[in-house]
Residue frames relative to the residue before (quaternion, step in Angstrom):
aa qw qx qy qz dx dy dz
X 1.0000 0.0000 0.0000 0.0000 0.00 0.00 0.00
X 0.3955 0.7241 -0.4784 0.3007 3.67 1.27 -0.27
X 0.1524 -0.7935 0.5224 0.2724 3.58 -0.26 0.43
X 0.6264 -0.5736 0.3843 0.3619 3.53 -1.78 0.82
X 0.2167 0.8020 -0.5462 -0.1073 3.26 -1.49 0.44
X 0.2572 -0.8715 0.3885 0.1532 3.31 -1.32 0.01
X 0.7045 0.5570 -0.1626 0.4086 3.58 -0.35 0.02
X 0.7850 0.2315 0.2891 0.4966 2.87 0.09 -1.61
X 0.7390 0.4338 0.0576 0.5123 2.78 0.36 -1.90
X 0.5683 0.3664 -0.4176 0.6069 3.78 1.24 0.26
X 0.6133 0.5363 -0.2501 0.5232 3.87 0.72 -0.68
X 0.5395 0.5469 -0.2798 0.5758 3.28 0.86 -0.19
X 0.7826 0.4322 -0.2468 0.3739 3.63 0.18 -1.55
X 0.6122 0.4932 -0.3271 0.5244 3.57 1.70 -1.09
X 0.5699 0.5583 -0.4822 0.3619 3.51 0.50 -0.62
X 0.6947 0.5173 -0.2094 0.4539 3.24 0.54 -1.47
X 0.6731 0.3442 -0.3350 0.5624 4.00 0.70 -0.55
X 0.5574 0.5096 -0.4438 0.4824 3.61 0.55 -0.19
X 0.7239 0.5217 -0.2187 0.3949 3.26 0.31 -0.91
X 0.4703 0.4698 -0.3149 0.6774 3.59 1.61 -0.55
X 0.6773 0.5333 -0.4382 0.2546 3.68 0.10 -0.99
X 0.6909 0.5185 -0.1807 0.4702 2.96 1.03 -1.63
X 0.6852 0.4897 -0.2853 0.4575 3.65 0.80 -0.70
X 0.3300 0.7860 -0.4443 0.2753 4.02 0.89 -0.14
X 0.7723 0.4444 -0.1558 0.4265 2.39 -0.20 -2.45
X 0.8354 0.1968 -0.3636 0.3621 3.93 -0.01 -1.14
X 0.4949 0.5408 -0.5259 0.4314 4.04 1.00 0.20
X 0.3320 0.6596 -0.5018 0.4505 4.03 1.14 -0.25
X 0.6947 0.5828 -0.2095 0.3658 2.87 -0.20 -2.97
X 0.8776 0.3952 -0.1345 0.2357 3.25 0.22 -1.25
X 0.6326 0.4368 -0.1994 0.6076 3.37 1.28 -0.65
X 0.4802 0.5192 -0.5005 0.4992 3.84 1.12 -0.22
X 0.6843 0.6003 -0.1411 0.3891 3.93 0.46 -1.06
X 0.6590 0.5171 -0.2645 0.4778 3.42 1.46 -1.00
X 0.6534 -0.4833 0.4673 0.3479 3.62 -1.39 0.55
X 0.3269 -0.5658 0.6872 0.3174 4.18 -1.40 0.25
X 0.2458 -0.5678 0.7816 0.0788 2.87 -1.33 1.59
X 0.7940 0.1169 -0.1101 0.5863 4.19 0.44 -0.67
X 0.1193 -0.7826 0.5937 -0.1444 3.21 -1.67 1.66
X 0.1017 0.8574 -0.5012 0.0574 3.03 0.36 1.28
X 0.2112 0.8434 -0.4937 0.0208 3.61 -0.53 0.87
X 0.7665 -0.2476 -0.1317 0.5778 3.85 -0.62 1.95
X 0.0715 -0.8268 0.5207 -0.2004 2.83 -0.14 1.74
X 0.1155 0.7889 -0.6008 0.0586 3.87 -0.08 0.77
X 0.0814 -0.6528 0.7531 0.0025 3.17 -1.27 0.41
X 0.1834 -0.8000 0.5708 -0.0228 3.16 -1.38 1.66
X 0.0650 0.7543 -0.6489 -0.0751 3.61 0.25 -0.09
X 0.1310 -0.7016 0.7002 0.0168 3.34 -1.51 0.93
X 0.1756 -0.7040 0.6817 -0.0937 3.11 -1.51 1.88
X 0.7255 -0.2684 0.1236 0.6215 3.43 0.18 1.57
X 0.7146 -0.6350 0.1493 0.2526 2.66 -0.74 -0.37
X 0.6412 0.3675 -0.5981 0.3098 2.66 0.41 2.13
X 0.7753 -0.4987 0.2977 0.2482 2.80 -1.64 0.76
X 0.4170 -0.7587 0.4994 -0.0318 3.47 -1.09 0.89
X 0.4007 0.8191 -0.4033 -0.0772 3.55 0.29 0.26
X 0.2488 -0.7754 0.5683 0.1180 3.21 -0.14 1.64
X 0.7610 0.2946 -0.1044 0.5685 3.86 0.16 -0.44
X 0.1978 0.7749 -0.5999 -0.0209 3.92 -0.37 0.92
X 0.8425 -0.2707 0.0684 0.4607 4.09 0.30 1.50
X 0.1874 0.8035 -0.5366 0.1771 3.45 0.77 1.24
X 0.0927 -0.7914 0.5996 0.0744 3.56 -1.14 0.65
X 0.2158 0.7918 -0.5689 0.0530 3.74 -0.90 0.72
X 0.4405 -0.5720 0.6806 0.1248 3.18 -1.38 0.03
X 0.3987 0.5348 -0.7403 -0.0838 3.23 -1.53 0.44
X 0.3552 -0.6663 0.6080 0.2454 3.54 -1.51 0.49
X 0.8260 -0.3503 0.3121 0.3123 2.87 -2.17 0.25
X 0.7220 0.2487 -0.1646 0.6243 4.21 -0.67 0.65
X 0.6279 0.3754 -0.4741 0.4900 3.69 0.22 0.01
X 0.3889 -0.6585 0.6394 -0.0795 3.04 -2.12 1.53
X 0.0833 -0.8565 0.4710 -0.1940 3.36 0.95 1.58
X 0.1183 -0.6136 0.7802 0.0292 4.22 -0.77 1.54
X 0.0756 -0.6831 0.7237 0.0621 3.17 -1.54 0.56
X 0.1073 0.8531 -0.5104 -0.0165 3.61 -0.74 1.01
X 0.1218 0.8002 -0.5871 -0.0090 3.43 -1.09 -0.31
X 0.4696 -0.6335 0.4720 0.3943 3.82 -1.23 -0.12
X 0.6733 -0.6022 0.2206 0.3680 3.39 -1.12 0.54
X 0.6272 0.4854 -0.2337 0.5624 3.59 -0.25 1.43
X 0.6455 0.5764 -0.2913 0.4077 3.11 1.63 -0.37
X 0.6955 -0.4544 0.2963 0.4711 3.91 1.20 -0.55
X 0.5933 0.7038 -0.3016 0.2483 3.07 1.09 -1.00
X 0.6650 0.3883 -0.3752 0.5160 3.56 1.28 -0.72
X 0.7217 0.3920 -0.4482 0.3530 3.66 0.50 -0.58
X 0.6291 0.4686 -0.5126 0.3491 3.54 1.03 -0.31
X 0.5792 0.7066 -0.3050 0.2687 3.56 1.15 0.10
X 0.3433 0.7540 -0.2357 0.5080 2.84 2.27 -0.85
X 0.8168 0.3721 -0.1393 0.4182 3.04 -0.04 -2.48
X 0.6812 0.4669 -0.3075 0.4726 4.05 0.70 -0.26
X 0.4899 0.7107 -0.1373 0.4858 3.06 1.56 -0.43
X 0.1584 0.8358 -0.4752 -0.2247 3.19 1.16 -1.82
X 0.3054 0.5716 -0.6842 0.3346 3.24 0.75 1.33
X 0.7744 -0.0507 -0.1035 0.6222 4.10 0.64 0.34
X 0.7897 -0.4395 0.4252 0.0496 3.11 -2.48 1.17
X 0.0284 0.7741 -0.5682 -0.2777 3.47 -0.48 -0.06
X 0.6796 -0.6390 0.2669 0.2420 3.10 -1.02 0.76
X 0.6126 0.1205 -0.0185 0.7809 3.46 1.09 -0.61
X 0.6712 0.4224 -0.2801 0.5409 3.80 -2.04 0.07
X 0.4212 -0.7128 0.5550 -0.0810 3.10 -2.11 1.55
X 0.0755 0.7924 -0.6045 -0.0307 3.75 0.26 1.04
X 0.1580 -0.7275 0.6660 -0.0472 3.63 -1.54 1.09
X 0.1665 -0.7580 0.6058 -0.1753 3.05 -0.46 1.76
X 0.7942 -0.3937 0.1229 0.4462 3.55 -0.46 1.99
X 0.9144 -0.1915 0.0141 0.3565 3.24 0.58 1.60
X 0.6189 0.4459 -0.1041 0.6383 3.48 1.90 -0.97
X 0.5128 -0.6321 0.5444 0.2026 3.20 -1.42 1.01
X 0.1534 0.7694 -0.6167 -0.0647 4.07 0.22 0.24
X 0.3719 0.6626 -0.6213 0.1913 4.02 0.42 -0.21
X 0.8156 0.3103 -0.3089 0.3784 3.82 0.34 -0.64
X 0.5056 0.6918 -0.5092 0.0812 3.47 1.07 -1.08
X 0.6767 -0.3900 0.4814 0.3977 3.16 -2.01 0.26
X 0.6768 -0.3528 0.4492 0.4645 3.91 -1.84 0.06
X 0.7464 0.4360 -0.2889 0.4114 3.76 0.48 -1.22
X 0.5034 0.6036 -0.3619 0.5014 3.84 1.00 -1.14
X 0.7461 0.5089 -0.1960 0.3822 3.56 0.45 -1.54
X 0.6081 0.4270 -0.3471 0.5722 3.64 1.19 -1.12
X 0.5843 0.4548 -0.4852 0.4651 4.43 0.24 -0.38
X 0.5756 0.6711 -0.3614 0.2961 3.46 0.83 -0.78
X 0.5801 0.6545 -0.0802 0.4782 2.80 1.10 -1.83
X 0.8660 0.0707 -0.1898 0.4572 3.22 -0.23 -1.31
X 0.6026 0.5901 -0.4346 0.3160 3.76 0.48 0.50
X 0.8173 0.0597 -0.0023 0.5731 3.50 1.41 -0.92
X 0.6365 0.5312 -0.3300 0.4514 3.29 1.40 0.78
X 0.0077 -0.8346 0.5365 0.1248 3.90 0.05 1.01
X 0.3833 -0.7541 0.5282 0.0742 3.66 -0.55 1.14
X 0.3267 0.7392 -0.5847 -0.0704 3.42 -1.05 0.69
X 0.5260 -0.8107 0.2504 0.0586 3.38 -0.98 1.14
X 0.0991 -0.8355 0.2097 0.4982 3.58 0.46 0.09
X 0.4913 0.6854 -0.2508 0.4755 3.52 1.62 0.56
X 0.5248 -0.6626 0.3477 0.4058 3.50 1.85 0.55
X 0.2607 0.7825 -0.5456 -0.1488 3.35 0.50 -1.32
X 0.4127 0.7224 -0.5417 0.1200 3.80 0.58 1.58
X 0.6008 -0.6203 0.3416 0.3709 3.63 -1.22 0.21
X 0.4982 -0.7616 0.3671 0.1925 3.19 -0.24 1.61
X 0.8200 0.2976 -0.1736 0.4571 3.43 0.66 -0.50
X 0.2775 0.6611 -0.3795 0.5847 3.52 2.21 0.68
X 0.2480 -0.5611 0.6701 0.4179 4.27 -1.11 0.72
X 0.7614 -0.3593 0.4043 0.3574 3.71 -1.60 -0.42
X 0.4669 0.7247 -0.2033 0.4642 3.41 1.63 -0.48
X 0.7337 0.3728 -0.0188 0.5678 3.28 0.73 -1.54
X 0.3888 0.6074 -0.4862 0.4934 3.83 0.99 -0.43
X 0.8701 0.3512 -0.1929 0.2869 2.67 -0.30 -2.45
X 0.3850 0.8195 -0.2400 0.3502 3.64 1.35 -0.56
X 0.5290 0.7738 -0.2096 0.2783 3.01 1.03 -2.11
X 0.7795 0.4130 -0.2118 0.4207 3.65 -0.02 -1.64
X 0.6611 0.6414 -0.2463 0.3015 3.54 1.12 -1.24
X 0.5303 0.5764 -0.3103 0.5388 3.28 1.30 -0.77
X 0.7917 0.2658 -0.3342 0.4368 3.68 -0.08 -0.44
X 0.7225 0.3999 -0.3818 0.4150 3.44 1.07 0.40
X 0.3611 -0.8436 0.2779 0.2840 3.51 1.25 0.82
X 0.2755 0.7218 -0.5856 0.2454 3.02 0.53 2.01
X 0.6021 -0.6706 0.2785 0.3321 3.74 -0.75 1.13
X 0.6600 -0.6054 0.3626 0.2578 2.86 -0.93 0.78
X 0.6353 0.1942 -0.5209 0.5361 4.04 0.77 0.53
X 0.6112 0.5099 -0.5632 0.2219 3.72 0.51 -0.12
X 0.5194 0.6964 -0.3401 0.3599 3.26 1.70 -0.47
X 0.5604 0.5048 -0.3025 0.5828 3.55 0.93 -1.41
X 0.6898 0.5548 -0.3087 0.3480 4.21 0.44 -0.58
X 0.6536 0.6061 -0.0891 0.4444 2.79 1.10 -1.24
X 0.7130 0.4097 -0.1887 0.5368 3.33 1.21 -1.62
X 0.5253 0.5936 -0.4156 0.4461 3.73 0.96 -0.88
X 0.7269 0.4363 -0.3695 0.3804 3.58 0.31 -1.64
X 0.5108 0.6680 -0.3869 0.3784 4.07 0.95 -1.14
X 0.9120 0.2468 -0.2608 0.1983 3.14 0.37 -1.69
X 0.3920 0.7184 -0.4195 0.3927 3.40 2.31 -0.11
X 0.8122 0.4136 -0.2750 0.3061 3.42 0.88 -1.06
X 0.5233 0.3317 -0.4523 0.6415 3.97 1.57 0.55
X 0.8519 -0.4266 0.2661 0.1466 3.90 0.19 0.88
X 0.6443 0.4486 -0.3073 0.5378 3.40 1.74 -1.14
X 0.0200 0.5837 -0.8090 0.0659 3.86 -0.67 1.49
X 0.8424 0.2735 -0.2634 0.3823 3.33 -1.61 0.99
X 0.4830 0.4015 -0.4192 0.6556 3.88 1.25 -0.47
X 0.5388 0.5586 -0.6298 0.0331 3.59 -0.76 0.33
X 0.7502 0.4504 -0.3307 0.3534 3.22 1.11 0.04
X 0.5697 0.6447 -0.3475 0.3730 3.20 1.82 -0.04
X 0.6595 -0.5997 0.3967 0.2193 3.51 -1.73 1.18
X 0.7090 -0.3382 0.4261 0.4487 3.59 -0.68 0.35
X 0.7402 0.6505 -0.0711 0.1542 3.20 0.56 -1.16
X 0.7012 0.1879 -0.1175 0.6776 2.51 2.02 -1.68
X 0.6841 0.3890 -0.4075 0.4634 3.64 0.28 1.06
X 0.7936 -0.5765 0.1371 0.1379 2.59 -1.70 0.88
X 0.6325 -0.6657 0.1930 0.3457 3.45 -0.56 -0.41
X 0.5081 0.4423 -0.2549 0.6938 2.98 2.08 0.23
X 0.6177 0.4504 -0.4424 0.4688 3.70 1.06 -0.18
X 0.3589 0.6862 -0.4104 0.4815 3.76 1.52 -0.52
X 0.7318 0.3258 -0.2553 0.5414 3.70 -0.09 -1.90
X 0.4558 0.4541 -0.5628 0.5189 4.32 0.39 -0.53
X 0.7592 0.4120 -0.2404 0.4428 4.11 -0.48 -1.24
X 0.6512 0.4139 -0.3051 0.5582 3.77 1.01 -0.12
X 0.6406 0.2654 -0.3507 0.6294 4.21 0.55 -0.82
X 0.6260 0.4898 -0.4683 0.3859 3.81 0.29 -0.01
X 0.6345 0.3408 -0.4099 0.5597 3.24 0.79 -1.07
X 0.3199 0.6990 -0.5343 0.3515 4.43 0.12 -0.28
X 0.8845 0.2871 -0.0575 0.3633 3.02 -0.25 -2.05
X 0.6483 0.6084 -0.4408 0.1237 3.55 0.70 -0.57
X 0.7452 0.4425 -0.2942 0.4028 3.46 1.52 0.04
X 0.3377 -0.8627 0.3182 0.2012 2.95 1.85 1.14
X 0.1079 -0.8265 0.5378 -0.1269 3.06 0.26 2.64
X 0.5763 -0.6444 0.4105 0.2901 3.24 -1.36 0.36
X 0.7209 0.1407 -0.0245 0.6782 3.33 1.82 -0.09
X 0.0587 -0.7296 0.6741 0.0986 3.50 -1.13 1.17
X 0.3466 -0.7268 0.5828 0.1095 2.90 -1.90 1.42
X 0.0175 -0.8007 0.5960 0.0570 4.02 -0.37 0.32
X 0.1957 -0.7864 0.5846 -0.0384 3.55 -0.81 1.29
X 0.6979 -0.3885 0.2310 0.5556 3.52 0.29 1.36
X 0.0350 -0.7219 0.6907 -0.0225 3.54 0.77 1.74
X 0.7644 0.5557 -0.2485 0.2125 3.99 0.41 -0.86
X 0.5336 0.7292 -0.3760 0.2053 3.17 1.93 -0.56
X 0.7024 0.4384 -0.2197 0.5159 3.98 0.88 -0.99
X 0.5114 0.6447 -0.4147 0.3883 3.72 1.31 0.82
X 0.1934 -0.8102 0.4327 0.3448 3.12 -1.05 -0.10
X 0.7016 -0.5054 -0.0650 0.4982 3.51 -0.61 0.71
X 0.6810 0.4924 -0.4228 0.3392 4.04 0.86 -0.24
X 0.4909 0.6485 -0.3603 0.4568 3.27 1.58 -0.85
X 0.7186 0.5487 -0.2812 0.3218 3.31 0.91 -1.00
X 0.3814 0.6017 -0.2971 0.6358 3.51 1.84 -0.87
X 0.7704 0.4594 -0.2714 0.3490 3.49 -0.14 -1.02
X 0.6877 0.5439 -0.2803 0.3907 3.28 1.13 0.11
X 0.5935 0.7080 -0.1086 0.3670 2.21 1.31 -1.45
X 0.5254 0.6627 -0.1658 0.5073 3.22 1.39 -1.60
X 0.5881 0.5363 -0.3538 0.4913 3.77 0.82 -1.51
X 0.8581 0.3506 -0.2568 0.2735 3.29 0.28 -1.69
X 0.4159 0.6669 -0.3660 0.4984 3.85 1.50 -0.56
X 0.6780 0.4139 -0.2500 0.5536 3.52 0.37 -1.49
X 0.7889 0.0825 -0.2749 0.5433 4.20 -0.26 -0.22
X 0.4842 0.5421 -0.5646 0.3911 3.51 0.28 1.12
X 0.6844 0.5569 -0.0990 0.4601 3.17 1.42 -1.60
X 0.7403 0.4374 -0.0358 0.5093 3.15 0.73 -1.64
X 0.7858 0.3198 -0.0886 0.5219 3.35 0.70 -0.61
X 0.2889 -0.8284 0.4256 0.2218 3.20 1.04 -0.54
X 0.1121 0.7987 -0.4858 0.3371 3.80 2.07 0.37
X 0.3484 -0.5631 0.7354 0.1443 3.78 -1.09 1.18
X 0.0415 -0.6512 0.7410 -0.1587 3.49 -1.22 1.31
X 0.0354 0.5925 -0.7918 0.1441 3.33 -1.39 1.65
X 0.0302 -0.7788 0.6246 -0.0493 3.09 -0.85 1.75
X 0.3285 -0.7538 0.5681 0.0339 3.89 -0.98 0.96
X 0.1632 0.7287 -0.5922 0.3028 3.57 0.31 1.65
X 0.0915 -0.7442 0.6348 0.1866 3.62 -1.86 0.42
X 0.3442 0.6310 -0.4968 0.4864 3.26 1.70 1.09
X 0.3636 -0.8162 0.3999 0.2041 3.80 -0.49 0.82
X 0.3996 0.6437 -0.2594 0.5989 3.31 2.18 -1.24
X 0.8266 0.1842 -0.2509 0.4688 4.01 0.13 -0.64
X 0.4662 0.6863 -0.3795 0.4095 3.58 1.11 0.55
X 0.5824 0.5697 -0.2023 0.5434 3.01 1.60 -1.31
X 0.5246 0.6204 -0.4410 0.3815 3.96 1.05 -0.16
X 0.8262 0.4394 -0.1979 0.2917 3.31 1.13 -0.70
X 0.4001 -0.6379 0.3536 0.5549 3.75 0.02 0.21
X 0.7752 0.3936 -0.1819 0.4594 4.05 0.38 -0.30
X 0.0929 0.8200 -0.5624 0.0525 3.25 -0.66 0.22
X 0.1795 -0.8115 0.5506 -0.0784 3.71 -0.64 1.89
X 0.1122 0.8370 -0.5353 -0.0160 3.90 0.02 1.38
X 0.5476 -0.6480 0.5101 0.1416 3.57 -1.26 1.33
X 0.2126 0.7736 -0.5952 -0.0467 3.00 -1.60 0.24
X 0.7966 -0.0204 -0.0496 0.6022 3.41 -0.65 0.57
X 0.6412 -0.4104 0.3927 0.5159 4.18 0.56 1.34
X 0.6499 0.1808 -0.4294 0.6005 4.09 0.28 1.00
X 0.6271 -0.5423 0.5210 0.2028 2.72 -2.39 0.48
X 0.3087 -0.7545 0.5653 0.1259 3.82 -0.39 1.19
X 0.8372 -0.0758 0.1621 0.5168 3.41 0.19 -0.80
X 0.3474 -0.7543 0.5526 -0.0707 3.46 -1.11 1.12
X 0.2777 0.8893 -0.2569 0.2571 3.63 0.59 0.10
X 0.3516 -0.6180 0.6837 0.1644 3.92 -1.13 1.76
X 0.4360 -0.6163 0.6282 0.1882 3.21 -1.41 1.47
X 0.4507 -0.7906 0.3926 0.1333 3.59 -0.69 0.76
X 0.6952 0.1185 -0.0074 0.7089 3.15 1.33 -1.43
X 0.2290 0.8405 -0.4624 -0.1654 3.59 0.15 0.56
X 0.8396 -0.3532 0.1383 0.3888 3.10 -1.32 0.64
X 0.0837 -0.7964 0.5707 0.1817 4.14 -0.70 -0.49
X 0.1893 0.9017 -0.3416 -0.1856 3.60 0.57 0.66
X 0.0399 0.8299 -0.3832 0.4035 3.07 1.63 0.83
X 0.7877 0.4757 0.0531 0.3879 3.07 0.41 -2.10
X 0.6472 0.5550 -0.1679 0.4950 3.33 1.21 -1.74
X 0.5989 0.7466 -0.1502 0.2477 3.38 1.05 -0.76
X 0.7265 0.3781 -0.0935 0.5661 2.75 1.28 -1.74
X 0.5425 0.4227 -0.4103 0.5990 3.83 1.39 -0.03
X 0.5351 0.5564 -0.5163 0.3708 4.47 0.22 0.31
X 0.3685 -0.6565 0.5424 0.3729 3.21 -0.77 -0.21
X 0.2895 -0.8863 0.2501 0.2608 3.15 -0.60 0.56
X 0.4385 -0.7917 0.4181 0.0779 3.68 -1.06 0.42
X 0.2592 -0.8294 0.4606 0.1806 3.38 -0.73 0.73
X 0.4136 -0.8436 0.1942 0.2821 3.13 -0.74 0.39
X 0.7849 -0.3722 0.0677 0.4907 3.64 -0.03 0.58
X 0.6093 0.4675 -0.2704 0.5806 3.23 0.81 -1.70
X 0.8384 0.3911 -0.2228 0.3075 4.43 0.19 -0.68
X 0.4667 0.7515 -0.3984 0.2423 2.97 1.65 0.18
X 0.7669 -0.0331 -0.1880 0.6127 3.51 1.40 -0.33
X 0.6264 -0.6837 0.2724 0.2567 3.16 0.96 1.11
X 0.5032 0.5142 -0.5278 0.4514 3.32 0.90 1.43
X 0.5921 -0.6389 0.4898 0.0356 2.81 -1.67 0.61
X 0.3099 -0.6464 0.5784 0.3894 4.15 -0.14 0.81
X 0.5317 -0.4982 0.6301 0.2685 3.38 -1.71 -0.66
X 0.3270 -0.8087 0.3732 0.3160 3.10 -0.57 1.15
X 0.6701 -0.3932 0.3637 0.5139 4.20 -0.96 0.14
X 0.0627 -0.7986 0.5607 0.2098 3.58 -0.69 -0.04
């Protein structure tokens, strides 16, 4: 997805990897020092198909800490979705001890596991998963309600989300009338409003196209940096791997390789060298109807 350039616009790209170079070493220093927000230690996961065994997970162990921007990849079959689950605490692992910012969650019950979730887990999907007939407001809203927070700190909360992914003025629009990167914006918003100790992103980039896909990216760099927001992202695009400062690739239900992104990406930077694009819903500046 790296677009082509020249001139200039090659000078540019070194600057911009220099500028990562030089920044490593003290984003290392720093994350080496930070607390484990995720503890994974011999992890297996068995899953049983009649009657045989399954081993999607055969005693992985990792770490990531607080401020670190962590891609996990692999090919299908390789672990990556079930280790996404178990971090996820949408499922148990069968054997092996997962700590989640301090708390044991490896046994909890289905319900224990859903409080988990919505307290210290911000989800994004790469399928939006919003409520079509919900403005972008009320999405981002969503999580807040099961954590009995009042109803203007909510409306606060959700405003402040959607200023910080960009969408002033879309708060009242439906799924419907907006785009498809302004959708994933109404998803990493809806993420943050219960200000988790750890975003998860499941191929946030797959239903993008390639600038939209930058454009996200950018979101997620900016509340890594700026915010300092732990960010585990789950891609099998290498180009959007390179966004992150770490990168953990699977194979056969073990960790293959483990590994400090070197040159990593800047899409900040990349940006200002695209051309640029509008987005669907603004091309003549109309508006679907919402569902009724």
């Amino acid at each position: 997805m790296r677009a082509e350039r020249g001139g200039n616009g090659v000078q540019a790209v070194i600057g911009i990897e220099t500028k990562e170079r030089e920044k490593s070493g003290e984003l290392e220093a720093q994350q080496s020092n930070a607390r484990p927000i995720i503890q994974l230690s011999h992890i297996h996961k068995i899953y049983q198909m009649g009657d045989v065994e399954v081993h999607a997970l055969r005693g992985i162990s990792l770490t990531i800490r607080e401020g670190e921007f962590v891609a996990i990849m692999g090919t299908s079959g390789s672990g990556k979705s079930t280790t996404m689950n178990i971090i996820g605490c949408l499922d148990r692992p069968t054997r092996g001890t997962y700590t989640l910012d301090g708390q044991d969650v490896s046994q909890l019950s289905k319900d224990e596991r859903a409080d988990i979730r919505n307290r210290k887990i911000g989800f994004v999907f790469q399928g939006f998963n919003l409520l079509s007939r919900t403005s972008a407001l009320e999405n981002v809203e969503l999580p807040m309600l099961y954590a009995n927070i009042t109803a203007a700190e909510r409306h606060q909360r959700a405003s402040e989300a959607l200023v910080a992914v960009g969408l002033v003025g879309r708060e009242q629009n439906h799924p419907n009338q907006l785009s498809g990167g302004q959708q994933q914006r109404v998803a990493i918003a809806r993420a943050l409003v219960n200000r988790p100790a750890l975003i998860l992103a499941d191929e946030p980039t797959g239903n993008l196209d390639s600038r939209t896909s930058v454009e996200v990216m950018e979101i997620f760099q900016k509340l890594n940096r700026e915010q300092g927001i732990t960010m585990v992202l789950v891609t099998h695009e290498h180009d959007i791997a390179e966004y992150a400062d770490r990168v953990i690739d699977f194979k056969d239900g073990k960790i293959k390789r483990d590994y400090r992104v070197t040159n990593r990406r800047d899409a900040s930077e990349e940006l200002k060298l695209l051309p640029t694009q509008m987005d669907d819903d603004d091309e003549d500046d109309e508006e679907l109807p919402s569902e009724s």
